[in-house]
C-alpha positions in Angstrom: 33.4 4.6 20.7 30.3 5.1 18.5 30.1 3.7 15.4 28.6 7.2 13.6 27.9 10.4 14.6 25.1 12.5 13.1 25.9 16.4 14.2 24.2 19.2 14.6 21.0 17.7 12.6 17.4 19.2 14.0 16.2 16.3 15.8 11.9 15.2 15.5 11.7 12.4 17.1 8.6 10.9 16.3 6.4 11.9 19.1 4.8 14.8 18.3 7.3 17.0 20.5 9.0 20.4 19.1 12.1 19.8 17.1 15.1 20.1 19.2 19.2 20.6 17.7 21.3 17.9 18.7 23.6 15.0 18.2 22.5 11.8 17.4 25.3 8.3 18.1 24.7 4.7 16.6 26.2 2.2 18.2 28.1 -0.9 17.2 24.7 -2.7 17.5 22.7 -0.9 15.6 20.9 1.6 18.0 20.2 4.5 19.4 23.3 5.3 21.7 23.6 8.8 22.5 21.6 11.7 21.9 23.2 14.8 23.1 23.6 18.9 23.3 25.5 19.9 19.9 29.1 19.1 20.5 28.6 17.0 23.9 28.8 13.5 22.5 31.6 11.1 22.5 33.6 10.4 19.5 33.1 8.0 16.8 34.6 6.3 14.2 32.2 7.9 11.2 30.3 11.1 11.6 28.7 14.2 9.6 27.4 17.4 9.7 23.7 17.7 9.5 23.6 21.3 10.0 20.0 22.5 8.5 18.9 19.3 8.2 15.9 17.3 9.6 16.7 14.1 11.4 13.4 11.6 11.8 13.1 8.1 12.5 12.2 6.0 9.5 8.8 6.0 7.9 6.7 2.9 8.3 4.7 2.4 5.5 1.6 -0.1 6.8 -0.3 -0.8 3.9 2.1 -2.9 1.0 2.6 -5.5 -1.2 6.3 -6.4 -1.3 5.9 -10.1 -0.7 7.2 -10.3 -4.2 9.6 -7.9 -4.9 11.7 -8.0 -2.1 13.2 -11.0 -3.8 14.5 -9.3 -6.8 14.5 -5.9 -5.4 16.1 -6.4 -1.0 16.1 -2.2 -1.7 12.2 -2.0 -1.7 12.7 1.1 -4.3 11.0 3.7 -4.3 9.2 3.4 -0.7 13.2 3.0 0.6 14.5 6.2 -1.5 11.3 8.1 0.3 12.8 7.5 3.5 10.4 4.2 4.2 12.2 1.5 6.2 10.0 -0.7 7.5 7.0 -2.4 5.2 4.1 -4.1 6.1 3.1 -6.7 3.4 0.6 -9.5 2.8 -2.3 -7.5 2.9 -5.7 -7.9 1.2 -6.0 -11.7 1.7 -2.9 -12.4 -0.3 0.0 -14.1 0.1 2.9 -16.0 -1.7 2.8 -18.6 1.2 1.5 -21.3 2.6 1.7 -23.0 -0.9 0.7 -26.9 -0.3 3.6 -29.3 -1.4 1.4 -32.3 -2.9 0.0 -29.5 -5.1 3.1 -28.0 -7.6 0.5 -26.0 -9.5 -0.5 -23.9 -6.8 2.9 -22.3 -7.1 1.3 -21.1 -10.7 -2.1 -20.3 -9.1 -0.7 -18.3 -7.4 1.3 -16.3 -9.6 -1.1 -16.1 -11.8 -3.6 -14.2 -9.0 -1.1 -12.0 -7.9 -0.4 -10.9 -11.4 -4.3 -10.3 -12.1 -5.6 -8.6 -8.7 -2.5 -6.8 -7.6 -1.0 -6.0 -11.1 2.2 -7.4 -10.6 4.5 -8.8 -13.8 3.5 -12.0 -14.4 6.7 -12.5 -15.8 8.7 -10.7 -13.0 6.8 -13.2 -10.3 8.0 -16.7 -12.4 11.8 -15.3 -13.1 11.9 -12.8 -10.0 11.2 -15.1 -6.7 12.7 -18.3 -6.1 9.5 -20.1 -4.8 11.2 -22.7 -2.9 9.5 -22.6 0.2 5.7 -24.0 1.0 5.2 -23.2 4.9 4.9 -19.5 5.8 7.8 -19.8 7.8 9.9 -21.3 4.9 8.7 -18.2 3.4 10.3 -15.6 5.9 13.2 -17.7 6.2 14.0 -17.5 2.4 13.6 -13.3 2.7 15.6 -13.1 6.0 19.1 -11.5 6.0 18.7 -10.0 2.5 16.6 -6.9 2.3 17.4 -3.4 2.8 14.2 -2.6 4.4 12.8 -4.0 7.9 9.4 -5.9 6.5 6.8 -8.2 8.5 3.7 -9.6 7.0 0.1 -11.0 7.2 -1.1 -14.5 6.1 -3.1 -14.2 3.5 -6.9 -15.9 4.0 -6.7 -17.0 0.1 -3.2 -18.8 0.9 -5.1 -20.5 3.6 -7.7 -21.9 1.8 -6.3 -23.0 -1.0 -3.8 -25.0 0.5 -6.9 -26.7 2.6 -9.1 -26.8 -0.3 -7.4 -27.1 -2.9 -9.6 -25.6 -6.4 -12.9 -26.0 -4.1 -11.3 -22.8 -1.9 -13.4 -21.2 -5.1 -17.4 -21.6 -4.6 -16.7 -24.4 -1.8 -17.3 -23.6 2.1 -14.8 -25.8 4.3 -16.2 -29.0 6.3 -15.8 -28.6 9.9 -12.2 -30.6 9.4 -11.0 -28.3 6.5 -12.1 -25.4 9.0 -9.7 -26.8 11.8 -7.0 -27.5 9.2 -7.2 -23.6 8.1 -6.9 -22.3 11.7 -4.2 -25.3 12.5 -2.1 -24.0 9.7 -3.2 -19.9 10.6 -2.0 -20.9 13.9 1.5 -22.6 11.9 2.5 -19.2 10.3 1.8 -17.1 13.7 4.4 -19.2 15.3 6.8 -18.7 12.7 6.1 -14.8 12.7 3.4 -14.0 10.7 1.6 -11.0 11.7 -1.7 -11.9 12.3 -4.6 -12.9 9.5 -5.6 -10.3 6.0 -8.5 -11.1 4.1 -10.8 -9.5 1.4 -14.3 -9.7 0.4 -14.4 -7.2 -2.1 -16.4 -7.3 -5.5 -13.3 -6.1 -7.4 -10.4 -8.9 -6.6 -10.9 -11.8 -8.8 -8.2 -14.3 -9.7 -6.1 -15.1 -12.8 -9.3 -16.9 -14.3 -11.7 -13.9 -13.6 -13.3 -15.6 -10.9 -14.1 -14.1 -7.0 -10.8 -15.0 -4.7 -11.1 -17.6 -2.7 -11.6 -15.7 0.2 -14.7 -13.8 -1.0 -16.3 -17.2 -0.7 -16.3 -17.2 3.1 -19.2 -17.0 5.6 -18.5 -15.0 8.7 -18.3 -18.3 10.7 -14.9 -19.1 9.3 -13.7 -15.3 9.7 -14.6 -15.7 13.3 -12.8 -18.7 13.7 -9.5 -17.5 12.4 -9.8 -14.1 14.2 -9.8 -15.9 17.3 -6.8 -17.9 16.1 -5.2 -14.5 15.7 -6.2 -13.1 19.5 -3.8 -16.4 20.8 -0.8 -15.1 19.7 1.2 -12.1 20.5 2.4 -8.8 18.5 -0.6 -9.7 16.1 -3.4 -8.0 13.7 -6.0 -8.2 11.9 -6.3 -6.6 8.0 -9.3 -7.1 5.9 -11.0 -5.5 2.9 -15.3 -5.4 2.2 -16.6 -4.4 -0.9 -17.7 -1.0 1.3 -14.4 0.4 1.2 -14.3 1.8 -1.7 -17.5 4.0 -0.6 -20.0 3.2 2.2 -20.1 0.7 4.5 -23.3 -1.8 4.4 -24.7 -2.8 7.6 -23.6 -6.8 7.7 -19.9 -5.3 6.5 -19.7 -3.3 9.9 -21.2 -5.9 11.6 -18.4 -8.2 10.0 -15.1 -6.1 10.7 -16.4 -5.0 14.5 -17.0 -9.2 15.4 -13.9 -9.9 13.6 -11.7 -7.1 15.4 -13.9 -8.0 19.0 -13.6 -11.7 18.8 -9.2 -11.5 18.2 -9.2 -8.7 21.1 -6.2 -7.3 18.3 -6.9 -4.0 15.9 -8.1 -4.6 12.3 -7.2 -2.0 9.4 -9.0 -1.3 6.3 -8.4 0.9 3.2 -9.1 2.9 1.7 -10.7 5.7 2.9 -11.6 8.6 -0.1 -11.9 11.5 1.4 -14.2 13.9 -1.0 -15.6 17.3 -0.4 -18.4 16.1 -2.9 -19.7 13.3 -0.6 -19.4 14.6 2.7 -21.7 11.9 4.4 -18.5 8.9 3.2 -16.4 9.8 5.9 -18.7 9.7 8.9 -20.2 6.5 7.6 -17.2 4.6 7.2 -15.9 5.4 10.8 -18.8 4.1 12.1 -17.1 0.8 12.5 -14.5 2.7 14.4 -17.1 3.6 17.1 -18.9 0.3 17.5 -15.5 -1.6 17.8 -14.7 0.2 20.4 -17.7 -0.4 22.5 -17.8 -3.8 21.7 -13.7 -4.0 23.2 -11.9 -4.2 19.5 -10.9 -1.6 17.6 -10.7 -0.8 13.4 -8.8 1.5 11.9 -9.1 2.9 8.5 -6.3 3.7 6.2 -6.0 7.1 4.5 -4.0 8.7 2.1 -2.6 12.3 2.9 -2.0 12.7 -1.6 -4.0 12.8 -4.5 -1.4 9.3 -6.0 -1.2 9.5 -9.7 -2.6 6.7 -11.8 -2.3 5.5 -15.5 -5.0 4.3 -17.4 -5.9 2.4 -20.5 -8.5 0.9 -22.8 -6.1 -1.5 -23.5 -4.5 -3.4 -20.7 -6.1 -3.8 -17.3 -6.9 -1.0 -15.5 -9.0 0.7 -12.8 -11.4 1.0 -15.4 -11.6 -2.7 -15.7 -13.5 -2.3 -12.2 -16.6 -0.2 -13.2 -19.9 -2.2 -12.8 -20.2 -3.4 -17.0 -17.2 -2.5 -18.1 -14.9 -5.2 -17.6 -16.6 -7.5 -19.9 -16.2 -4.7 -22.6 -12.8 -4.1 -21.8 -11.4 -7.4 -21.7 -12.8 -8.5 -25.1 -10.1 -9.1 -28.0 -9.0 -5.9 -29.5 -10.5 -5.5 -32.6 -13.9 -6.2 -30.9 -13.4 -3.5 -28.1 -12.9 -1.0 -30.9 -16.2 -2.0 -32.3 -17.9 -2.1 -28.8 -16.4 1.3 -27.6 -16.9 3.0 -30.9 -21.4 2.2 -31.0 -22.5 5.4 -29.0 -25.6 3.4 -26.9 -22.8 1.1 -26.0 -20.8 4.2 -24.8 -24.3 6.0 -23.5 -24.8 2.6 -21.2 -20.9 2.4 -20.1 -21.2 6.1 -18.7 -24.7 5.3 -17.0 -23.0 2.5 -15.0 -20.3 4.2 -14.5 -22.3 7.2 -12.7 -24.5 4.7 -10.8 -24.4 4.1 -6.9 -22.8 0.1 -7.5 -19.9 2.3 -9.7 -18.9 3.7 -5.8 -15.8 5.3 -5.8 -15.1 4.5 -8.9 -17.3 7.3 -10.4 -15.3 10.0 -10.2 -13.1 7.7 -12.8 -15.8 8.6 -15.6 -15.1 12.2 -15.5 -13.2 11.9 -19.1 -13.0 15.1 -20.1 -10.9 15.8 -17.5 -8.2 13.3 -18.6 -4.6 14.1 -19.7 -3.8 12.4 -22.8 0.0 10.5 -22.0 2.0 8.5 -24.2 0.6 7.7 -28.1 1.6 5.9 -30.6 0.2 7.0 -34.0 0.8 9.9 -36.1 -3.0 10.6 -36.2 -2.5 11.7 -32.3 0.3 13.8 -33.1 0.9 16.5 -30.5 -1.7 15.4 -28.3 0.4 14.1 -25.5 0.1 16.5 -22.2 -3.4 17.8 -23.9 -6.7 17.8 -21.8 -9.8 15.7 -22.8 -12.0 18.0 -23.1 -10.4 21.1 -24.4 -9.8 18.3 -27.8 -13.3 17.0 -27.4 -14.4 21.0 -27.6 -12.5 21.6 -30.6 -13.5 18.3 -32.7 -17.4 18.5 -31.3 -17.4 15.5 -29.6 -18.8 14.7 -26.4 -15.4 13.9 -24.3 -15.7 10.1 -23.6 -16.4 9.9 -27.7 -13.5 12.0 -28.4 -11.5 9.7 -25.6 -12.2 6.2 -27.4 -11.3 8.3 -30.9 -7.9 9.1 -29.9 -7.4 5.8 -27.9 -8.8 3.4 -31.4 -6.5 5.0 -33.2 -3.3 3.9 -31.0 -5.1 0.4 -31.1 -6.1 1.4 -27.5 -2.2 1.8 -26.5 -2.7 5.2 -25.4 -1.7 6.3 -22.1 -4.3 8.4 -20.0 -3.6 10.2 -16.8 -7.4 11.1 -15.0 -6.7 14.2 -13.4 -8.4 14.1 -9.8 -11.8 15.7 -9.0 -11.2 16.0 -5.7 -7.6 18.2 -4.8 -10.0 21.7 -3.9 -10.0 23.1 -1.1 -13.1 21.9 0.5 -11.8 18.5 0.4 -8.0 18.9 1.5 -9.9 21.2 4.4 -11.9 17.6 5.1 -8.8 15.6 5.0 -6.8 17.3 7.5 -10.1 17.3 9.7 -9.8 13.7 9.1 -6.3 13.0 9.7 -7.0 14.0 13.8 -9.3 11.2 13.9 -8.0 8.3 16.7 -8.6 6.0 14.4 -7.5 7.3 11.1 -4.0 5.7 10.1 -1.8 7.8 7.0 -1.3 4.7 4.7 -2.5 2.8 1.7 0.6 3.3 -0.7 0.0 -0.7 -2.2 3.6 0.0 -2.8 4.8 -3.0 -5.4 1.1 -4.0 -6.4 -0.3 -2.2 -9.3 3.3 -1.3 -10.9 2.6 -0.3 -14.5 -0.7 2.2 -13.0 0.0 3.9 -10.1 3.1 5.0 -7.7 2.1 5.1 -3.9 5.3 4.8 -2.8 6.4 8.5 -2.5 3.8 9.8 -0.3 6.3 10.4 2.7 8.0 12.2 0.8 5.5 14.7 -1.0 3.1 14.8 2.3 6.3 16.5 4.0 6.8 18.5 1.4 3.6 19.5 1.5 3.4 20.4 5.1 6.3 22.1 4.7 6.4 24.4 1.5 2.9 23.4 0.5 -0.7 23.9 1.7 0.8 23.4 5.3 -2.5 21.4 6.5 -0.4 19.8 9.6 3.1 20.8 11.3 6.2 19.1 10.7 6.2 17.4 14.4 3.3 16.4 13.5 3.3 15.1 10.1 6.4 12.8 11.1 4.6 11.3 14.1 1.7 10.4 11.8 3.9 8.7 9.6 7.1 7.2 12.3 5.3 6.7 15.7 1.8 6.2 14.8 1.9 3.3 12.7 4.4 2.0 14.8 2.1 2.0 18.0 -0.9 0.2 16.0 1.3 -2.6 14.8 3.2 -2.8 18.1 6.8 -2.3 16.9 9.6 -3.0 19.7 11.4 -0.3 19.5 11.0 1.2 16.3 8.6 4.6 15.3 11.2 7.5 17.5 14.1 8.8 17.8 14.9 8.0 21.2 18.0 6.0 23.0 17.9 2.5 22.7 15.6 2.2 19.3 17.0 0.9 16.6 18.8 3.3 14.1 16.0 3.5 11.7 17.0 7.0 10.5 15.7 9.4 7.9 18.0 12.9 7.2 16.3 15.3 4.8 16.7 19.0 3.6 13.7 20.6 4.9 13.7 23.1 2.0 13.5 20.7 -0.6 11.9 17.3 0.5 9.7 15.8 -2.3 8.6 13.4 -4.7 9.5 13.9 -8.6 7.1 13.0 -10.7 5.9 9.1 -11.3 7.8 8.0 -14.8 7.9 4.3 -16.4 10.7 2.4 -16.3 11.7 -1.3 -17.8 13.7 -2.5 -14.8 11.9 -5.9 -13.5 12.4 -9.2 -14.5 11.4 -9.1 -17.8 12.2 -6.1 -18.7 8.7 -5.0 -17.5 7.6 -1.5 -16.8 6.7 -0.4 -13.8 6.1 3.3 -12.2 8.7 5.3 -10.1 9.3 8.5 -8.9 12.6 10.2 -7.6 13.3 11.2 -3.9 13.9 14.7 -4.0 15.7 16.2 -0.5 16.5 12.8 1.1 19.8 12.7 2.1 20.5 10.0 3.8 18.5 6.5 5.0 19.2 4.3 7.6 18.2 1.1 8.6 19.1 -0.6 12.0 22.0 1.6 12.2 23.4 1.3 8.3 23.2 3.5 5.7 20.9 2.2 2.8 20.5 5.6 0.9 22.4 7.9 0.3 21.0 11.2 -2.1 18.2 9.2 -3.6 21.2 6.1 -4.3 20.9 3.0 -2.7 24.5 1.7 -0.7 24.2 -2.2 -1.4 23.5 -3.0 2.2 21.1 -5.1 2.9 20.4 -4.4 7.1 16.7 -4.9 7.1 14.7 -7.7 9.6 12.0 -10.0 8.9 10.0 -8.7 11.5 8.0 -11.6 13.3 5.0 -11.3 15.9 5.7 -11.8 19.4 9.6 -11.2 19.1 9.4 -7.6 17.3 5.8 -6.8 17.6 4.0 -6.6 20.9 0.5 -6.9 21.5 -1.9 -4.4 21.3 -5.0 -5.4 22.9 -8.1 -3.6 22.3 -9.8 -5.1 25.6 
């Protein structure tokens, strides 16, 4: 007998063929048993109706930093709620483990990074995780059997060299010795499962004391080295991030990530790539490392996202603005002296020339301020300016907008909320996107699902791309959209048996309404460790979520159950060579 029946439901499977009606069986061990005509399968001991309803494998979300939350949240809300169940964490060079015993206060190091570059909770990381592990495989061992949510996970490069080099990993290069130790211990956390090797060398990740990662300090030498490292085991990858991401690709930084992804024989992924109507030579550039990988037998595959993700920002607390060439050092001054900074206007007229130059990349389109939406305030002087644009107040005060902006924020003490509305959701550009999205190697992805809590909400993108195939601007079909989000991130990172809806997978299920499937809006909420805020957004039109055969969601509520698998290389990922 099967142990549930899903009936009726309009089965996509995953690989891009036409939806089909039929009845779907788990079995007692969590799989795929049966899939049958309507009405032809055997009996089992649960079922339901899924009558106008979509049934899809589970989304695999590749791009996240969970490492953290998982411990205090096995549910991995909201990317579980929107229909994610299997996560891909330890990205960007950053890791929780290794974590070198005869050094305790690396433990705090740590913590301390994470909180700074990924904008986790400081707070939530010390009370939140239990932090009794220092191998990587201690690591995996002390998340296995209690999360919701499948999850496998990188090694972060700035992990492995502070554990060799201790407080020289920053500004030091290894000796040849430290260098062996680094791939010894790289080749320690393979074996126990780790996924391969992530890395950054981008400008904007600094640690908890404002200085580069310890990663960013590395030549290409010791890159090479521990991409080889990565080619000798199986099921694994390569992730890394160059300061050219966030725009245009430099010549040594395709160079870089085409040797890297060549010498490991195994794909490397980057993200994120903008996609902007405005700078139509940025997509073409940054897929040049796409075609020279290829020739040169590896293969690099950038990360996209198929929304516009809403972000926070302040003048008060760290936030993308923080990353503007010139600005941090205004911004991260005391309060009183920010005021006084922000209000001089050649101080503002220089801020806004950075902000428009070439080095501002990406971040440009931040400095658009009359185009912000004033959010939450917290004087009477800003009074019934919550919801209110920029620059329609700017217009009726006089002011030039970013003036008017620093105004409303000095009088909050720089509290004030600010939502940056994008400059890039017409036409021309969501015309580009889909273009993109066809590209071999162009991977949906870059949610940075629990990093960056407090400022943006990633998470939901399942959710609100299908809804926008669906009811929406319709840019790609249903089949479609759910391969690009199921199968095709399951194919780069060689899952076993995961990514379809086909007998013998695992039960990795997603049932949605069709008619309603979306993403409510991002709202903050006081629910970590800590009591400190984070971002979240409801699942609209999910109806049930399944993971390895168990229900884990049902209408937007999480069960309890905790069915998820540490995924580890070589036993649930299988190679995917690029030779």
């Amino acid at each position: 007998m099967l142990a549930h029946l899903i009936r009726n439901a309009t089965v996509v499977d995953g690989t891009g063929a036409p939806a089909r009606a039929a009845d779907v069986g788990i079995g007692g061990d969590g799989r795929i048993a049966v899939i049958a005509e309507p009405g032809h399968a055997p009996a089992a001991a649960t079922d339901e109706d899924a009558t106008g309803l979509v049934l899809a494998p589970g989304f695999v979300d590749p791009h996240t930093h969970y490492d953290a939350q998982l411990f205090w949240d096995p549910y991995a809300t909201p990317s579980l709620n929107h229909g994610v169940t299997t996560v891909a964490g330890g990205n960007c060079g950053f890791t929780l483990a290794p974590l070198n015993p005869n050094r305790p206060g690396d433990a705090d190091y740590t913590r301390r990074m994470m909180s700074k570059v990924e904008g986790m909770s400081l707070v939530a990381l010390e009370q939140g995780a239990p932090w009794n592990w220092h191998t990587f495989g201690e690591y995996l061992d002390a998340l296995d059997g209690r999360t919701a949510v499948n999850a496998g996970f990188m090694v972060g490069h700035c992990a492995l060299r502070r554990h060799v080099m201790g407080p020289d990993a920053i500004g030091g290069r290894p000796s040849p010795a430290q260098l062996q130790e680094m791939v010894a211990l790289l080749h320690d956390a393979m074996d126990a499962g780790a996924w391969g090797l992530s890395t950054t060398q981008s400008s904007t990740h600094s640690d908890g004391d404002g200085r580069p990662v310890a990663s960013r300090h590395a030549l290409p030498e010791e890159l090479l080295a521990l991409s080889r490292a990565v080619g000798e085991h199986e099921g694994t990858q390569l992730e890394a991030i160059v300061a050219g991401c966030l725009d245009r690709f430099e010549d040594d930084e395709i160079d870089l990530l085409v040797e890297m992804s060549a010498a490991a024989g195994r794909p490397l992924n980057w993200n994120v790539l903008t996609v902007d109507a405005a700078v139509p030579e940025r997509v073409p550039r940054q897929l040049v490392p796409s075609e020279r990988a290829r020739k040169a037998g590896g293969r690099i595959v950038a990360l996209t996202m198929p929304i516009l993700t809403p972000m926070n920002m302040s003048l008060g607390t760290f936030c993308a603005l923080n990353l503007i060439p010139g600005w941090g050092e205004i911004l991260s001054l005391p309060v009183p002296r920010r005021i006084e900074k922000l209000s001089d206007p050649a101080v503002r007229a220089e801020m806004l020339r950075r902000a428009d130059s070439r080095e501002a990349g990406v971040f440009r389109r931040l400095a658009h301020f009359g185009r912000y939406v004033i959010g939450d305030t917290y004087t009477p002087r800003n009074a019934g300016l919550t919801g209110r644009v920029v620059g329609e107040i700017a217009a009726e005060r006089g002011q030039d907008p970013f003036e008017c902006l620093v105004e409303i924020c000095a009088a909050d003490d720089l509290r004030t909320v600010l939502w940056p509305m994008p400059t890039d959701n017409d036409p021309d550009s969501w015309a580009l996107r889909a273009e993109t999205w066809q590209h071999e190697d162009v991977l949906l992805g870059g949610s940075d699902a629990g990093a960056h809590l407090d400022r943006m909400c990633g998470a939901p993108y399942t959710t609100r791309f299908l809804g926008d195939c669906l009811r929406g601007r319709r840019l790609v079909g249903l089949e479609a959209a759910v391969k690009m989000l199921t199968d095709d991130p399951a194919r780069l990172f060689g899952l076993r048996d995961r990514g379809r809806v086909v007998k013998g997978h695992y039960a990795d299920l997603v049932l949605f309404d069709p008619e309603r499937i979306d993403a409510g809006p991002a709202t903050l909420v006081h629910d970590l460790p800590g009591d400190s805020p984070r971002l979240d957004a409801k699942a609209v039109g999910i109806v049930s979520v399944r993971v390895n055969g168990v229900e884990t969601i049902r209408n937007d509520v999480v069960t309890g159950a905790v069915p998820g698998t540490v995924l580890r290389s070589g036993r649930d990922t299988r190679t995917v060579s690029t030779r």
